[in-house]
C-alpha positions as CSV (number, residue, x, y, z in Angstrom):
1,X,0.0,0.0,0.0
2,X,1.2,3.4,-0.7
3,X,0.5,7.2,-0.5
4,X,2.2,10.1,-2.4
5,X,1.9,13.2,-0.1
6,X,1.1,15.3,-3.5
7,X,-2.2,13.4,-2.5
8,X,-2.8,14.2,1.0
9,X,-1.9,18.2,0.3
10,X,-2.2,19.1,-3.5
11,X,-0.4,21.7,-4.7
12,X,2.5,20.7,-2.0
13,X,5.0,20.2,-4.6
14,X,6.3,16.9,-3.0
15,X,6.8,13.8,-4.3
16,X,7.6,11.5,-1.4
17,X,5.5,8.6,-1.4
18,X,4.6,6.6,1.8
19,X,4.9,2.7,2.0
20,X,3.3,0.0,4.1
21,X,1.7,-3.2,4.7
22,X,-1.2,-1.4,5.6
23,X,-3.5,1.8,6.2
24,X,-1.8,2.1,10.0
25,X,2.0,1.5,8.6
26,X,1.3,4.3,5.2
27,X,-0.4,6.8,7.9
28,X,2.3,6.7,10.4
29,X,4.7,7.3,7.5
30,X,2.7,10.1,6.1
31,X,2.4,11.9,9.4
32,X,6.2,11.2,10.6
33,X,7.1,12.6,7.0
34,X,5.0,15.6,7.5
35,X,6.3,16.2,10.4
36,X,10.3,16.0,9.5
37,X,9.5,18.0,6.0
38,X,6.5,20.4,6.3
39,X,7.0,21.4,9.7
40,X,7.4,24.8,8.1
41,X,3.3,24.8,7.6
42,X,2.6,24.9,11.5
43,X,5.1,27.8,12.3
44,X,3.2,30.5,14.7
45,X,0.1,28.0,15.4
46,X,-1.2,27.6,18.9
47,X,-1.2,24.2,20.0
48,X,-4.7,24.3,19.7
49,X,-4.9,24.9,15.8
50,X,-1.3,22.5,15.6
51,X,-3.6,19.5,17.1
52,X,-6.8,20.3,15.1
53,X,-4.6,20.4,11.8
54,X,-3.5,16.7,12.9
55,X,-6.5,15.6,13.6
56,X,-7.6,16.6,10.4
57,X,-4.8,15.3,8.4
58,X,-5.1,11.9,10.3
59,X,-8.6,11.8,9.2
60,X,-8.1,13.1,5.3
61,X,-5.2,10.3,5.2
62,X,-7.0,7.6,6.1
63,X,-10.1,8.4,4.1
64,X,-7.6,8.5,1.3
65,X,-6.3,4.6,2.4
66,X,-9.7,3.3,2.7
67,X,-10.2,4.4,-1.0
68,X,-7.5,2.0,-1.8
């Protein structure tokens, strides 16, 4: 299973793409990847928005898996 992250945030630019076994092993990927590479995106958000934008994303990713 796989995800390219030009998926997940179109427009990005990136063209890292996310392997695994399964949903759980592509999302963790995605979201360590994000995390290590985008960073940049969550500069000056309160902790509050930071966690709502990963909830989101963890939700938007995994509806993209269960596509699959």
């Amino acid at each position: 299973m796989q995800l390219q992250c030009s998926d997940v945030v179109p427009g990005l630019g990136c063209d890292y793409v996310a392997h695994g076994d399964d949903a759980a092993e592509v999302h963790a990927v995605m979201m360590a990847h994000g995390a290590e590479v985008h960073s940049a995106l969550m500069e000056g958000k309160t902790s509050e928005e930071m966690s709502r934008a990963k909830d989101e994303m963890d939700d938007h990713i995994l509806g993209l898996l269960s596509q699959d």
